[in-house]
FIPA-96076 format. One record per residue (C-alpha): x, z, y; residue in three letters. Coordinates in steps of 0.1 Angstrom, whole numbers, padded with zeros to 4 digits, always signed. Layout:
// FIPA-96076
XZYAla
...
//
This chain:
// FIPA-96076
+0000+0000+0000Unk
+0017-0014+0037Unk
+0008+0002+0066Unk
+0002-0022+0088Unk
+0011-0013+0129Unk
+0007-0051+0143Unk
-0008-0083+0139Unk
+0009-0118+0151Unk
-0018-0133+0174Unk
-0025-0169+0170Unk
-0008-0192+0186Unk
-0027-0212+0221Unk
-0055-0230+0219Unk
-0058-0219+0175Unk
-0086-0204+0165Unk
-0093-0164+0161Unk
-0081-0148+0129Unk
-0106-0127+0115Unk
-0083-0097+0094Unk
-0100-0075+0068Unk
-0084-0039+0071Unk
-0087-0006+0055Unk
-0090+0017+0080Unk
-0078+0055+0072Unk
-0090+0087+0092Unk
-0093+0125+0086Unk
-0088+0113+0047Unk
-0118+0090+0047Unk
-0114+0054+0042Unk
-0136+0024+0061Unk
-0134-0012+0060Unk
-0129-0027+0087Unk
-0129-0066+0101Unk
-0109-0072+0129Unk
-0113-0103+0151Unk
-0081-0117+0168Unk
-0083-0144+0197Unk
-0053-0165+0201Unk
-0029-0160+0228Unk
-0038-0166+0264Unk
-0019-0180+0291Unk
-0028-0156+0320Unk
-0040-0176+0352Unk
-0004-0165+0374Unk
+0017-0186+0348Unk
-0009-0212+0345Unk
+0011-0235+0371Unk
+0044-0228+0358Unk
+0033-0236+0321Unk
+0021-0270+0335Unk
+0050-0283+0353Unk
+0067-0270+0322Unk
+0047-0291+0297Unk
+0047-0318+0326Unk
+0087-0313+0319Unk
+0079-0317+0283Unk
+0061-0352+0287Unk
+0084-0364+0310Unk
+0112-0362+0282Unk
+0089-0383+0257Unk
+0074-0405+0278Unk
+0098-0430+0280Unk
+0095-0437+0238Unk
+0118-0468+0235Unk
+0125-0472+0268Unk
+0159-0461+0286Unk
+0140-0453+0314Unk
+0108-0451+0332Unk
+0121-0478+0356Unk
+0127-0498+0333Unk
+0098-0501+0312Unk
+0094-0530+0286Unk
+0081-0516+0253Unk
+0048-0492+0247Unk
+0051-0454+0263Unk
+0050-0424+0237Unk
+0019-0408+0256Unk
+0014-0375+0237Unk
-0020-0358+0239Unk
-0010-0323+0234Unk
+0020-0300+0245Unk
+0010-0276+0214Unk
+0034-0250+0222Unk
+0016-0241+0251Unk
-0020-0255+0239Unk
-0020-0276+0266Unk
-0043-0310+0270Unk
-0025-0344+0282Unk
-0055-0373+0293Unk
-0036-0407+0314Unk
-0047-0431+0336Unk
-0033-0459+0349Unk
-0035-0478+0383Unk
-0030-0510+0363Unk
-0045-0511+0328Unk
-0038-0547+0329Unk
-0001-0540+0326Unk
+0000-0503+0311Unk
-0034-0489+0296Unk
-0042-0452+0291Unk
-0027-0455+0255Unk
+0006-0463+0268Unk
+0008-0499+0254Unk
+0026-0525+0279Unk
+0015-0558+0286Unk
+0043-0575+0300Unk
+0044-0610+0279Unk
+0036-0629+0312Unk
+0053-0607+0342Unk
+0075-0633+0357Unk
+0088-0603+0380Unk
+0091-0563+0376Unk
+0058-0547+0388Unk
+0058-0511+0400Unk
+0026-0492+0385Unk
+0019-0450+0384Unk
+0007-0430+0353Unk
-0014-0402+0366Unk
-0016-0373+0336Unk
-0045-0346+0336Unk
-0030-0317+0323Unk
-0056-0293+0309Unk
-0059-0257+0296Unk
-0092-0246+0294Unk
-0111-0252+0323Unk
-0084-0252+0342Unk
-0070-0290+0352Unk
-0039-0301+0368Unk
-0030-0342+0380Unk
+0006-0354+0382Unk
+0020-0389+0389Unk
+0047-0408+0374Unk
+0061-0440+0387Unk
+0073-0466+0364Unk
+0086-0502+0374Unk
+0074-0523+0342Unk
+0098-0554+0336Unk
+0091-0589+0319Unk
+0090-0587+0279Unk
+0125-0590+0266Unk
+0125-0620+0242Unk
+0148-0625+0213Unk
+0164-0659+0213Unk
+0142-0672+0191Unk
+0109-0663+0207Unk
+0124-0683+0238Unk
+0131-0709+0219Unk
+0095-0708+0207Unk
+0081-0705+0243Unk
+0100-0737+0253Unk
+0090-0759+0226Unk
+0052-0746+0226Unk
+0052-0756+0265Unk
+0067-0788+0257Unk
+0041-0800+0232Unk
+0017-0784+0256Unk
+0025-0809+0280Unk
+0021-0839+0257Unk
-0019-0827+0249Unk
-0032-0864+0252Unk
-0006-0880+0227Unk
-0016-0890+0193Unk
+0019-0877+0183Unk
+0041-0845+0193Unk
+0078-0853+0199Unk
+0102-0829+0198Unk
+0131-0823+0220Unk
+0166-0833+0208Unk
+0179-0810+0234Unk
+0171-0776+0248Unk
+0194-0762+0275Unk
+0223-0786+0276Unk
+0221-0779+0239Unk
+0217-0801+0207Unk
+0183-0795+0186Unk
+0173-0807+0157Unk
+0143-0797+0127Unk
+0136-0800+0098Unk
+0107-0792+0078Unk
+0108-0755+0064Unk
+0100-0752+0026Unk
+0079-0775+0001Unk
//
């Protein structure tokens, strides 16, 4: 039999624990149920524990990218800063270029665009907006999907011919095909 003189408190935003205890007094025994709520973040750390889990973000945000001004491939746009129990909802000024699930749609930028991520951090009822600038650049093709762009546009061009012909020379370079498999 353990005496028991604490009991770990769930952790934010968990459920209550509900603990079945023997309770022992002037050689009597009850039982008892006890009903612990999870910790709480009290209301004169609530600012610092959002620019903390803003902190948080901001180190994540970025996903693939080096940087956030230099943004070419999707955003790792958590939803939840756990260890504080903390809610992350985005929005952004241009959901043609960068939606609110952090995907980047940058195929045809034919310059870098500047666009701002605004994150609602919640807790409760409590709410708190931050912004964060990004400059979004045009996708970064591999050699081959240029290669692909240029001939696609070429045979583009000849839409009214019975035929397509194909370049013999790309860039100063010499092309040829041939046909892939049987």
């Amino acid at each position: 039999e353990q005496r028991i003189t604490r009991i770990k408190r769930p952790d934010y935003n968990s459920q209550s624990e509900i603990h079945n205890l023997i309770i022992k007094q002037d050689g009597k025994e009850s039982e008892i149920e006890i009903i612990v709520p999870p910790k709480e973040i009290p209301s004169d750390k609530l600012q610092e524990v959002f620019d903390m889990a803003y902190e948080e973000i901001l180190t994540e945000i970025s996903g693939e990218n080096e940087c956030l001004s230099r943004v070419t491939k999707k955003l790792n746009m958590i939803t939840e800063v756990t260890e504080y129990g903390i809610k992350a909802d985005y929005y952004s000024d241009n959901m043609e270029i960068v939606d609110s699930y952090g995907n980047v749609y940058n195929k045809g930028l034919d310059a870098p665009v500047r666009i701002k991520i605004f994150i609602d951090l919640s807790y409760k009822d409590m709410t708190q907006r931050y912004e964060i600038p990004l400059m979004v650049f045009p996708a970064e093709l591999s050699e081959t999907e240029k290669l692909n762009e240029q001939i696609n546009e070429i045979i583009k061009n000849q839409s009214d011919e019975e035929y397509v012909v194909l370049p013999d020379n790309l860039e100063g370079t010499e092309v040829s095909f041939v046909k892939k498999g049987p």
